[in-house]
N, C-alpha and C positions, 0 to 999 in steps of 0.2 A: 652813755647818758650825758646830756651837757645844760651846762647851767642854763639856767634863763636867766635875767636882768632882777627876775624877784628871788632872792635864795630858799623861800619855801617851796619853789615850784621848777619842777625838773620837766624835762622832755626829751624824747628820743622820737625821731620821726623815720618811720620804715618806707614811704613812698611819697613821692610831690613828683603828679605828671597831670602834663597837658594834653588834653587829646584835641587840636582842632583840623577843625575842615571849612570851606568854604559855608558853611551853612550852621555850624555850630562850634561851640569851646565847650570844653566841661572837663573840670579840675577833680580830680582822685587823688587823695590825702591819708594816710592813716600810718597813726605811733599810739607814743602811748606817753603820758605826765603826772607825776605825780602833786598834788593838789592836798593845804591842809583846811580850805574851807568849802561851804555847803554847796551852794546851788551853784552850780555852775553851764556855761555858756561856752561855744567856741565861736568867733567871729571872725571874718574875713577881710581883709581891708583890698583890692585891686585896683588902681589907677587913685587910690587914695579915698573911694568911695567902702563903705563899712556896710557889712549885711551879714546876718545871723547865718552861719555855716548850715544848717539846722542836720546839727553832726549825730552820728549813734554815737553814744557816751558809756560805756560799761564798769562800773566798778569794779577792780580785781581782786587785791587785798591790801591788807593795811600794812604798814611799817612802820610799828610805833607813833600810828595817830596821822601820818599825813596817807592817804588814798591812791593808789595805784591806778588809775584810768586809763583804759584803750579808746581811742576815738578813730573815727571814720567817718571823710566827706567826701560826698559826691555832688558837684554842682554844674548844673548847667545853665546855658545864658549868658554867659560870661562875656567880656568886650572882646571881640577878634585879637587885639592889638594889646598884650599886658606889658605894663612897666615896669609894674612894682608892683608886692605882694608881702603880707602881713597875713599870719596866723596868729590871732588875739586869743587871748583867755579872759573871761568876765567869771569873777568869784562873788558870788553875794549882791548882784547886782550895784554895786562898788567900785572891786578892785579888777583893774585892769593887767593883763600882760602879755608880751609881743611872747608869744613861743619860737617864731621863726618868722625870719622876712626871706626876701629874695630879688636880687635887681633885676635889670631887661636882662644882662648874660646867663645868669640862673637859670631864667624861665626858659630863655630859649634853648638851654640844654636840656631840659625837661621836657619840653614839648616835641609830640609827635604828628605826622600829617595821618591821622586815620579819621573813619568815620565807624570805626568800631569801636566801643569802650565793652570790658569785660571784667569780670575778677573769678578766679578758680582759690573754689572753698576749699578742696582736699580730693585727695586720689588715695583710692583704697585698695588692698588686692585683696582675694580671698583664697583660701587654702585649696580651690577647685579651679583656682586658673581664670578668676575675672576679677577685669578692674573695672572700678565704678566710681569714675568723677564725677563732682558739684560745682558748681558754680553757675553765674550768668551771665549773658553778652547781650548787646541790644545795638542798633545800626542809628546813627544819628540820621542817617537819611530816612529811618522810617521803614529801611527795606528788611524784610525776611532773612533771617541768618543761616546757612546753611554748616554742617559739622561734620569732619570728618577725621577720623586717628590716624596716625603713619606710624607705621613701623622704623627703625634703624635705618632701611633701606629706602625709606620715600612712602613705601607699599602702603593702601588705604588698608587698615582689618576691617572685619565685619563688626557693625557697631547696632547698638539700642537705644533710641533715643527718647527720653518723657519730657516732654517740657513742665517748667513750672510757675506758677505765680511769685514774682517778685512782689508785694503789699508794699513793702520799704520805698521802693524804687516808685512806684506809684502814689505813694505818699507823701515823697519829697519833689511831686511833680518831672520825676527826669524821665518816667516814661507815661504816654497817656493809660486810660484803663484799657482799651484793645489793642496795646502791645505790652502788656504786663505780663504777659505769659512768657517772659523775657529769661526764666531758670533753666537748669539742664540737668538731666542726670545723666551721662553715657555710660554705656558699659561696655567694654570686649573684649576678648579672650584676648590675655596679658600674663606677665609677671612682672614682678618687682627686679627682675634680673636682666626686666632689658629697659629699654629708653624708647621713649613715644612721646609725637608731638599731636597737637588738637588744631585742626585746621579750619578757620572761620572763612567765613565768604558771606559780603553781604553785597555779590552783583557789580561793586565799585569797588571796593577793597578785599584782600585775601593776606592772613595775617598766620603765622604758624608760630603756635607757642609750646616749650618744652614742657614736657609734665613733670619731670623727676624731681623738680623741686618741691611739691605739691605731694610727695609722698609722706600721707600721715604716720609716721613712726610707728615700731612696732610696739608688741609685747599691750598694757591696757591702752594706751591710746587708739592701739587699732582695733582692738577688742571694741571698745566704746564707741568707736567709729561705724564699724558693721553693727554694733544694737540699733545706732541710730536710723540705720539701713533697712533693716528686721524691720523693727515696727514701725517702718512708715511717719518715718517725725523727723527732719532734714533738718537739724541745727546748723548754727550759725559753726563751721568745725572747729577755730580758731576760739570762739568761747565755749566751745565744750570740753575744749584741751584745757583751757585755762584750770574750767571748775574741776576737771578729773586731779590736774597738779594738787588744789589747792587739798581737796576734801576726801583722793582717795576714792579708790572704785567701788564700793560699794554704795556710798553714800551719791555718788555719779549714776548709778544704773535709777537708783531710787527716785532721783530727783528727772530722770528720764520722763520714768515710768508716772511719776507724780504732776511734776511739772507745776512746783509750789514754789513761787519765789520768798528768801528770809524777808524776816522784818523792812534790816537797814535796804534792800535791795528795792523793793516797791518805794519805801521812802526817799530812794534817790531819784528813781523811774519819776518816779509824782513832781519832784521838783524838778527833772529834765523838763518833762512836758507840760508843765500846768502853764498859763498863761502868763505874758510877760507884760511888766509895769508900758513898755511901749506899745503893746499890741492894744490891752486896754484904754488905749488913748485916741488911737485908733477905732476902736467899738464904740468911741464914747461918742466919737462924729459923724457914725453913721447912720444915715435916713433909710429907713424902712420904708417901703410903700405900706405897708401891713404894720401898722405902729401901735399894736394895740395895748391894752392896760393890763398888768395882771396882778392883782389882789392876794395879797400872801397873810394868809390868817395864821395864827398864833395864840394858844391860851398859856398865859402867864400865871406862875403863885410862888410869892416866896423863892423869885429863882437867884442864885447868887450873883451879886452885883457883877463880878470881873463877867461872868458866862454871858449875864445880860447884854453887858455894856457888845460882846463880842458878834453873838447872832444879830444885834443892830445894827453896829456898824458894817458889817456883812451882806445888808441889803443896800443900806444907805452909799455906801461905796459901790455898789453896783454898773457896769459900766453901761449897761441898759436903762434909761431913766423914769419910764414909764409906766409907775408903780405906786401899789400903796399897800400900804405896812397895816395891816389889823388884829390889834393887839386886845384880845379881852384878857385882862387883868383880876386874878382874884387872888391876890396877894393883901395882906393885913395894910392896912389902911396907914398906920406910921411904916411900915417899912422902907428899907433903902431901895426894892425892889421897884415899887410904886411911884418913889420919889425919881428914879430913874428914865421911869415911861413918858412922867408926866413931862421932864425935861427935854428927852425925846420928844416931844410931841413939841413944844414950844418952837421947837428949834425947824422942824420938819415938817408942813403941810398936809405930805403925804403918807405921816404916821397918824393911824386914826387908831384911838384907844375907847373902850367901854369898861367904868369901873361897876365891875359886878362885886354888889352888896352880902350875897349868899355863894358857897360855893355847889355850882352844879353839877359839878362834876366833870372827868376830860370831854365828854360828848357835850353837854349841856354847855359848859367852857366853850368847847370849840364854834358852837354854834351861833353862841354869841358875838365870836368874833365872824363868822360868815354872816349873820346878818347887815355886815357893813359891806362887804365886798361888792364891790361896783365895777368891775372889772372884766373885759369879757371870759377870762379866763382867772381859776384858784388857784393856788401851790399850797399844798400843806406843808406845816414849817416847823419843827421841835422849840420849845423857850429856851436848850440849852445847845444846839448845836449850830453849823456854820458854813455858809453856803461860799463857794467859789464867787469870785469878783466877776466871770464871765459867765455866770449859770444864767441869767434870764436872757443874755445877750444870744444865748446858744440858742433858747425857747425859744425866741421870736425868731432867730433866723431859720430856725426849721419849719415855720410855721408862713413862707415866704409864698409856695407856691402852693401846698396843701394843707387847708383849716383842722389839720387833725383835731378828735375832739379829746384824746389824753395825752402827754408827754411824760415820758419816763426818763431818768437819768440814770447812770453809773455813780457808784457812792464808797465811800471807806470810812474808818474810823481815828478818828484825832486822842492820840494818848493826853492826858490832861497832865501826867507826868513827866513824860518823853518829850510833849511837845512833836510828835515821829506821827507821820499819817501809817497806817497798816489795813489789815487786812480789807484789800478792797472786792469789792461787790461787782465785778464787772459781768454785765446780763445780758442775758440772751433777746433778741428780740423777740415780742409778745410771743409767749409759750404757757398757753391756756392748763396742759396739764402739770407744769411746775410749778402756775400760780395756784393749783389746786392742793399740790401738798404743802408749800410754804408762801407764806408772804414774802416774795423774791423780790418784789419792786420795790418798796418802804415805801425811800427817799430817790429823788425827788419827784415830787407826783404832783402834775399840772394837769387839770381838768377843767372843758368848757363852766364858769359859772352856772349857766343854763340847766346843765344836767346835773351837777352835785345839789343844787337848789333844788330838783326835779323827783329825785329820789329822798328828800326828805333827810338831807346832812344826817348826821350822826346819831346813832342812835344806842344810850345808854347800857341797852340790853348787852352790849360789846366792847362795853369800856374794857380796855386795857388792849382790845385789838381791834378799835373803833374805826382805826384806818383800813383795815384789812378788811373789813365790814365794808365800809361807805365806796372801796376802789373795786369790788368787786360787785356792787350792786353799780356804781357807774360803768362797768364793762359790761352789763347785761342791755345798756343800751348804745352799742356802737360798737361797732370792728373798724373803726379808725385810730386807732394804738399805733404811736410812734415813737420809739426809744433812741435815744441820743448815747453814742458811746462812749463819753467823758466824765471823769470823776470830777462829778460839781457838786456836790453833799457830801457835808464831816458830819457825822454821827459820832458826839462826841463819848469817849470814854472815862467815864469819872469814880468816884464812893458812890457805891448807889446805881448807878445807873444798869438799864439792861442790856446794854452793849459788853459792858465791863462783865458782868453777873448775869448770865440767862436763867438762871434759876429763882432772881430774885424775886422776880414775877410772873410765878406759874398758872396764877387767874386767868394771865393773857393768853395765855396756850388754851386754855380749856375755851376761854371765848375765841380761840380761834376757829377751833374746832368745830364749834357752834354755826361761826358765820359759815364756815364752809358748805355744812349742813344742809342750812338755810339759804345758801345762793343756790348748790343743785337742787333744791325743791322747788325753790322759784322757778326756774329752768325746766322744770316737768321731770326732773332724772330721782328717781327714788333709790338712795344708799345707805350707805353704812359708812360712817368717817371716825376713823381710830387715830390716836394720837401716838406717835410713836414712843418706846421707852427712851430713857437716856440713854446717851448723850445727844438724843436728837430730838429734843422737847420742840415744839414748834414746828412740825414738820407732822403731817398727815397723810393715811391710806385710806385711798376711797375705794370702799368696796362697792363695786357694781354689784345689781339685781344681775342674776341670771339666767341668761337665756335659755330656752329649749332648742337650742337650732342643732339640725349634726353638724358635725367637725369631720371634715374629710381631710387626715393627717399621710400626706403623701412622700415617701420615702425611696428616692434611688435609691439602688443597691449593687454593687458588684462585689460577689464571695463576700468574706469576711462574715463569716457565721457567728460568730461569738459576739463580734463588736453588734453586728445588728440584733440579738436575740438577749442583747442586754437591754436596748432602747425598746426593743419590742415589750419586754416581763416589764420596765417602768410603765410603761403606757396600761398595761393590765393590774399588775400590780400596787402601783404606786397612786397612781392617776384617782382624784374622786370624781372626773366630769366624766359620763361614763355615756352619753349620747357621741360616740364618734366612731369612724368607720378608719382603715388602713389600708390606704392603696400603696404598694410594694411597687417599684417600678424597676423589673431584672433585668440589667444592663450588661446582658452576653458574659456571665459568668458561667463559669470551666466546672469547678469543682461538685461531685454528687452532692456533698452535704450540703450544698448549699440548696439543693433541688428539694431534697430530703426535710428539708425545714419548713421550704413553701408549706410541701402536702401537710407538713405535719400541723402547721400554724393554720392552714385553711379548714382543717377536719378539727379542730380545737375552735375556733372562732369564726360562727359567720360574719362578721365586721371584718373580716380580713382578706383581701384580694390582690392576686398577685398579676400582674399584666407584664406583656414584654415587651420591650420597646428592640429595633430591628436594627438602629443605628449602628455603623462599625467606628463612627467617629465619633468620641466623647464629645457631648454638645449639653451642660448643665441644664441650660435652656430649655431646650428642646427635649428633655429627661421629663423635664415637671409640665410641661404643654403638656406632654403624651400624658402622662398620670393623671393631668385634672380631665382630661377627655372622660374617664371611667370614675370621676369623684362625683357620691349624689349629693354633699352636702351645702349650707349655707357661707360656710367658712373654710375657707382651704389651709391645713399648716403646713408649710414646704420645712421640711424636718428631714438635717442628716442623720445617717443610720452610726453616726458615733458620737448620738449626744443621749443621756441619761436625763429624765425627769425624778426631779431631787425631792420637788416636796407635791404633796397632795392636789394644794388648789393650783400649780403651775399651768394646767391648762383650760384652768376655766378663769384664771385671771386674764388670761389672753381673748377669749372670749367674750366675758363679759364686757372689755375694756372695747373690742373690736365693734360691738354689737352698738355703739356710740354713732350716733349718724355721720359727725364729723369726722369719724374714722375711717380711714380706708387699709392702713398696716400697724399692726404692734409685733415688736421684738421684746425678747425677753435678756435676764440678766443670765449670761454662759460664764460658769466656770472650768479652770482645770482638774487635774485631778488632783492638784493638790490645794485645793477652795482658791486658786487667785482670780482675777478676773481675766476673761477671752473676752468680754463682747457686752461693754453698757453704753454704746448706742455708737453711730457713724457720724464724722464732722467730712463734708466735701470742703478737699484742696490741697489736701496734706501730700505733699510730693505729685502733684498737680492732678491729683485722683482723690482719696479719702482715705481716713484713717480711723481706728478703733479710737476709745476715750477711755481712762481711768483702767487701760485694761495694766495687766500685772500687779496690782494693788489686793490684797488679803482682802476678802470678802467678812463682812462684819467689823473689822477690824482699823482700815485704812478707807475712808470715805470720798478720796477726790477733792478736785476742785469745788468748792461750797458744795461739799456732801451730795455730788449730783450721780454717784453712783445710787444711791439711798434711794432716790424721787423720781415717781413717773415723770417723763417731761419727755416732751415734743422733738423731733429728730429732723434732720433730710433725710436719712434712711440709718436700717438696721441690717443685720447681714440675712444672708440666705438662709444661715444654717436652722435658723429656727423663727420661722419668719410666716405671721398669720395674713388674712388679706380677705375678705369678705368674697365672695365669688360674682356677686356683680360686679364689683369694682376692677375686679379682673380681667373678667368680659368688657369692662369700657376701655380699659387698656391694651387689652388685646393679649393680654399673657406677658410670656419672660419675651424678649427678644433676643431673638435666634442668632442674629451674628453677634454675639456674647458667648460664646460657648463656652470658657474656662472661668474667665473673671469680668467685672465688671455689670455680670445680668442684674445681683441681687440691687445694688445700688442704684441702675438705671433704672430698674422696676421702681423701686420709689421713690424717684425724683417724677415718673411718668405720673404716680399717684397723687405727689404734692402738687404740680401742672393742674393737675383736675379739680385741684379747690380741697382733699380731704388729705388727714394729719394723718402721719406718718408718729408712733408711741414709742416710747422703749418703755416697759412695764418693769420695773426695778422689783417686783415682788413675784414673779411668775421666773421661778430659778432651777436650772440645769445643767447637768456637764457636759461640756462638749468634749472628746479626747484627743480636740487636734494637737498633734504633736507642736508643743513650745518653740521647739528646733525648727519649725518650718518657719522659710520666710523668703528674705528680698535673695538669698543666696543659692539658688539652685539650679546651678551651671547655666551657661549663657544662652543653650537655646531655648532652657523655660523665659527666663528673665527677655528674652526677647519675643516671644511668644505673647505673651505676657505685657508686654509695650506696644504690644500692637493691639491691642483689645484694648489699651488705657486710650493710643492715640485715638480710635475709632470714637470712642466711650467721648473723649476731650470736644472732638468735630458736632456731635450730636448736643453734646451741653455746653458747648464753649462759653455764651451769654452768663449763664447761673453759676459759670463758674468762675470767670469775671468778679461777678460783683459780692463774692462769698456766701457762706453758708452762713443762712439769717439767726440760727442758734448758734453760734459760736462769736463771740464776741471780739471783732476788730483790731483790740486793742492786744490782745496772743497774736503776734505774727503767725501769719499761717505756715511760713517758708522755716518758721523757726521749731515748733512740736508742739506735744497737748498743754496751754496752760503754761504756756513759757514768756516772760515782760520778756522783753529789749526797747 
C-alpha cells in the first residue's frame, strides 16, 4: 500500500494496461484506496485533458473510520498517442488527489498491441471433474470472439459455452447493445491439479491466457463460488470473496439468496450515481425540441419551516426550468409556514400559491392546488419531501420521441436523522398486477394534465390513499406508462411520518383497499379485495369471481409411484376447485406398480386418464403437446408429478386469476419441503438465460426484495413445473416448442405468450411443494451441463432482441451479470 500526496488517502493499484490497436485505445485500471470522506469520484487526466473515469466504486470495510474501496475502469476512446496519465480522486466534490500518474515510458510499458480486451472473474472446479470460468472479452474491431481451452499439452478439451449480458460494459458505453452479449461462462472436464489456458481469437488477434491464477480458493470461497453457479446469479467473484471475508458464510449464502443491500451500502451506491454539480450544468443548457411545462401541485399546512424551505428549493434548483410550483396552502394564517410561501412566491414567478381560508382536506387540498396547473403535464409532490435536481430533466427527456401519457420514477427514503438515503423503491416497469396489490409507484408520478383533470382529481372518499385513488383511475385511461429507472424522489423519513411509521396511518390502508375495489368494478371485474395482516398492512389480495371452466391438469410421469400418488391424493384431497380432469402422460416407465396405479386411479376416478406417449427420447416439450391432444378443458395446468398442493384454494386461485382476459399464464408460489421458496416468479438474463427470484428465502417469514414474494405481479415467465395457460392461448402459440426438450421450453413458452400482447402472473397465494431436490443444479457433470448450453444457445438465437434490452420487470439498476437484487 503506498501513500498518496494526501495522508488520509492510500492506494494500491493491482492493474494499469493499455490495450491499443489501430482503430481503438482502451484503458483497464483496478486497486483499491482507502478514503475518509463521502461522495466520491475517480477521474482521469490523459494528455492533460480531465474526464470522469465513470469507475465501479465498491465499499469494503472500515478501518477505524477511513473506507476501504475497490475500484475499476474501463475506458474507451482514448487518444492513440498517451503522454501522460493521472488517476484523480475527487472527495466531496472539493478535494482533489492524484492516486497515480504515469509518463510516456510507463505507458508504453503498459501497453499492448491487441484488439482483444477481456477480464476473467474466477475458475472454479467441482468435486465431479468440471471447471467453470467467468468472465468477459469483447473485440475492439467489433468482430465475433471465438473460445477455446488447452490443456498442458496445447490439446483443445471439449468445452460449453453460454454467453452473457454484460449491462456494465454497455452502460459505460465500451460496448454497443448488440455486442453486449460480450460474458462467458466455459466449462470442461478439468482439475485444479493441472494447468489450462483459454484461447481468444477474434479473426485479427489470437491471444492465450493462463487460468491457474484465476483459481477461486478453496474450502468457503469455493463453496460460495459454485452457490453462485447453483442458482443461476453470476456475481461480480472478486466482491463476493470480499463479503464472504468480511461477514462469514452464512450471512454470505443469505445475502445470495436475498440479494439486500445494508443501509450505509445503497447510501454510497446513491452518491456514486446520483447526478453531478457538472452534469447539471450541462442539463441546464439543453434545448428540447418537446419543451413542455410541468405543474407540480403541492397541499401545504403547518409544514416545518427547515422541510419547507427544502422541497422548494428542490424544484426551484431544478436543472429543467420549465415549471411551475402549485402550492395550496392551508396552513394558520400567522404561521412561519405561510410566511415562507408567500416569500417564495415573491421571489419566483413560477411559484403560484392559493391561500385556502378552510381546511379541506388532503383531496379537497390537493385539488386546490390542481386548479392552477397550466401545464401540459402534473407531478404530484409531498409538502415535506425532496426531489433529485435532475428529476424533471429526466421527464422531459423521456418524453422526446414518445408523448407518454404517465411517467413514473424510482424513489427512496431520506433519514431526517442520518441525513443517509436507504431503502430505495427501485420498480419494475408497469406491472398492472403489483399495482393491484400495493401502491408500488407513490413517487414520482407525472400525469398528462388532460387526463388527471378528466377523471375528476381527487377524491375525499380516499383521503389518506387519495394518490392511489386518482393514479389508478388515470391508468384506466391509457396503456402509455413509462417508468424511468432513477432514484429521483426522497420520501422523507421523519416523527410522524408514514415512511418512518406504517402503522401510523391505518385509514390509508383501509382506503386503499377501497380504491382498489372501486378501480376493478370500474373495469367490469367483480371481487373480493382483503387487506393483508401485518407486517404487510398496505398490501392487498384480490380474489377473483370463479369460474366454471374445467381444468385439464396434465402430468408426465415416469415410475416413481409414491412421488406421483402424493400430487395425485392433493389434487383429490386437498384441492376445493373440483371442476378438473387429469391427464397422466406415461413416459415408458418399467415398473408394474407403476401400471398397477394407472388401473387403480382410473377405476377410482372418471376425471382421470392415463395416455402414452411412444417417445424413446425425453422431449418435456413434446411430453405436454402429446397430453393436451387428450385435455377437454378450458385451462390447461402443466403440473410435475413431484409437486404437492398445500392449501385448498391453490388451484382455483390459478384459475380464477387466469380466466382475466389479459391473461394468457399464471404460476404459482413453490416451495421445498422444508417451506423455503423453489419458484416466485422468473427474471430473463441471469447468466444469459433466467433465473428463479427470492427463491431460498423462509416462506412467511423472509419477504424479498419490497415484499415481492408476498404480491401477485406480472413476470416474463414462471417455470414449467406448475405452470397454467388458458387453452386458446396455447393453440395461438402453437404449444411447448419441441426443439426445447430438457430446458428452456417452460420460459420460451412465455415469452411466446408475452409477444402476443397477454401477461404472464406469478400468483403469490396459489401455494405448493415442489420436491425438486435443493442439490440439483449448474453441477451435473459436463455432459448435462453441456447438454444443457446447448438448448440455452438455441433458446439465446430465438430471443436474442428481448434479451438485449432486459426483462421489463426487473429493474436496470440490479446488474443483471451481478444476481437477484444485488447494487453495484
Amino acid at each position: 500500500m503506498q501513500n498518496s500526496s494526501d495522508m488520509n488517502t492510500l492506494y494500491k493499484l493491482n492493474q494499469f494496461q493499455i490495450y491499443k490497436n489501430d482503430k481503438s485505445t482502451v484503458l483497464m485500471m483496478n486497486g483499491i484506496f482507502i478514503s475518509t470522506r463521502g461522495t466520491l469520484r475517480l477521474l482521469v487526466s490523459v494528455n492533460g485533458d480531465t474526464q470522469d473515469s465513470r469507475a465501479l466504486i465498491l465499499p469494503q470495510e472500515v478501518v477505524k473510520g477511513p473506507i476501504r474501496h475497490s475500484f475499476d475502469i474501463i475506458l474507451d476512446g482514448l487518444p492513440k498517442d498517451i503522454n501522460s496519465f493521472e488517476l484523480i480522486l475527487k472527495e466531496d466534490e472539493e478535494h482533489k488527489t492524484v492516486l497515480f500518474s504515469a509518463d510516456e515510458n510507463e505507458i508504453k510499458e503498459n501497453t499492448i498491441d491487441s484488439s482483444i480486451v477481456y477480464s476473467i472473474l474466477g475458475l472454479s472446479y467441482s468435486k465431479n471433474g468440471v471447471g467453470t470460468l467467468l468472465g468477459w472479452a469483447y473485440s475492439t474491431l467489433g468482430s465475433e470472439l471465438t473460445y477455446a481451452v488447452l490443456d498442458e499439452n496445447g490439446k483443445e478439451v471439449p468445452t460449453s459455452l453460454r454467453r452473457t449480458v454484460q449491462q456494465r460494459l454497455r452502460e459505460r458505453e465500451i460496448v454497443d447493445v448488440g455486442h453486449s452479449m460480450c460474458g462467458f461462462i466455459i466449462s470442461f472436464p478439468g482439475t485444479k491439479d493441472h494447468s489450462y489456458q483459454l484461447k481468444v481469437s477474434d479473426g485479427n488477434k489470437q491471444i492465450c491466457i493462463p487460468l491457474n491464477k484465476y483459481i477461486v480458493k478453496e474450502n468457503h470461497q469455493a463453496v460460495g463460488f459454485r452457490r453462485l453457479l447453483q442458482m443461476n446469479k453470476y456475481s461480480i467473484i472478486r466482491r463476493a470473496i470480499v463479503y464472504l471475508k468480511k461477514y462469514g458464510f452464512i450471512k454470505f449464502l443469505k445475502r445470495i439468496a436475498l440479494g439486500v443491500e445494508e443501509e450505509t451500502d445503497y447510501n454510497a451506491w446513491f452518491q456514486r450515481n446520483r447526478v453531478t454539480a457538472y452534469e447539471l450544468g450541462k442539463q441546464s443548457e439543453q434545448k428540447f425540441a418537446y419543451a413542455l411545462k410541468i405543474s407540480i401541485i403541492v397541499p401545504t399546512f403547518n409544514t416545518p419551516a427547515n422541510l419547507l424551505r427544502e422541497m422548494i428549493e428542490s424544484v426551484v434548483q431544478q436543472s429543467y426550468s420549465n415549471w411551475e410550483l402549485c402550492i395550496a396552502d392551508g396552513s394558520d394564517e400567522d404561521s412561519e409556514a405561510r410566511s415562507i410561501i408567500l416569500d417564495y412566491q415573491k421571489k419566483d414567478p413560477r411559484i403560484k400559491v392559493t391561500l385556502l381560508k378552510d381546511n379541506y382536506g388532503i383531496s379537497g387540498n390537493t385539488n386546490h392546488a390542481l386548479e392552477m396547473a397550466e401545464g401540459e403535464y402534473t407531478a404530484l409532490f409531498d409538502h415535506d419531501d425532496v426531489l433529485e435536481l435532475n428529476a424533471l430533466y429526466e421527464i422531459v427527456k423521456s418524453l422526446q420521441d414518445i408523448k407518454y401519457d404517465i411517467i413514473y420514477t424510482d424513489e427512496d427514503k431520506l433519514d431526517d436523522d442520518t441525513h443517509l438515503f436507504k431503502d430505495p423503491n427501485f420498480k419494475p416497469d408497469y406491472d398492472k398486477d403489483l399495482f393491484l396489490t400495493h401502491n408500488y409507484i407513490t413517487h414520482f408520478f407525472v400525469v398528462k394534465t388532460d387526463i388527471i383533470k378528466s377523471v375528476g382529481g381527487f377524491d375525499s372518499k380516499y383521503d389518506g390513499a387519495q394518490d392511489y385513488d386518482v393514479m389508478l383511475k388515470c391508468i384506466e385511461k391509457t396503456h402509455l406508462i413509462h417508468h424511468i429507472a432513477k432514484s429521483l424522489y426522497h420520501w422523507r423519513m421523519h416523527e410522524g411520518s408514514t415512511a418512518l411509521d406504517p402503522e401510523s396511518k391505518m385509514y390509508c390502508y383501509v382506503a386503499g383497499q377501497n380504491a382498489v375495489h372501486d378501480h376493478l368494478e370500474r373495469t367490469g371485474i367483480h371481487t373480493k379485495v382483503e387487506m393483508l395482516p401485518k407486517p404487510l398492512f398496505g398490501m392487498y389480495h384480490v380474489i377473483y369471481e370463479e369460474p366454471k371452466s374445467l381444468v385439464s391438469i396434465i402430468i408426465p410421469n415416469l415410475d416413481h409411484v409414491e412421488i406421483l400418488r402424493t400430487c395425485i391424493q392433493s389434487l383429490f384431497n386437498v384441492n376445493s376447485y373440483q371442476k378438473f380432469e387429469v391427464v397422466i402422460v406415461e413416459n415408458n416407465s418399467k415398473k408394474k406398480e407403476t401400471f398397477d396405479y394407472y388401473k387403480e386411479l382410473q377405476a377410482k376416478h372418471s376425471n382421470v386418464k392415463v395416455v402414452a406417449w411412444e417417445g424413446k427420447e425425453f422431449n418435456y416439450s413434446a411430453l405436454n403437446n402429446f397430453g393436451a391432444k387428450y385435455a377437454k378443458g378450458d385451462y390447461f395446468l402443466f403440473l410435475n408429478n413431484d409437486t404437492e398442493m398445500m392449501k385448498a384454494d391453490a388451484l382455483r386461485e390459478m384459475v380464477s386469476l387466469c380466466a382475466r382476459d389479459d391473461v394468457g399464464v399464471v404460476g404459482a408460489k413453490l416451495l421445498y419441503a422444508d417451506n423455503t421458496i423453489q419458484h416466485a416468479g422468473v427474471v430473463i438474463g441471469f447468466s444469459g438465460y433466467a433465473g428463479h427470484v427470492n427463491n431460498g428465502l423462509v416462506n412467511g417469514k423472509e419477504f424479498g426484495y419490497m415484499v415481492r414474494d408476498m404480491a401477485n405481479m406480472d413476470m416474463s415467465a414462471v417455470t414449467g413445473a406448475c405452470m397454467m395457460t388458458k387453452k386458446s392461448v396455447y393453440e395461438a402459440v402453437n404449444g411447448f416448442d419441441e426443439q426445447f426438450k430438457v430446458a428452456c421450453n417452460d420460459i420460451d413458452y412465455c415469452m411466446k405468450v408475452t409477444k402476443m400482447g397477454k401477461l404472464v402472473v406469478y400468483n403469490a397465494f396459489s401455494l405448493w411443494h415442489h420436491y425438486e431436490s435443493k442439490s440439483r443444479g449448474y453441477e451435473n457433470g459436463f455432459d448435462k451441463i453441456a447438454r444443457f448450453d446447448e438448448e440455452v444457445d438455441r433458446w439465446q438465437k430465438k430471443w436474442m432482441d428481448q434479451l438485449l434490452l432486459g426483462d421489463p420487470y426487473y429493474n436496470q439498476n440490479f446488474r443483471i451479470e451481478d444476481g437477484p437484487f444485488i447494487l453495484r
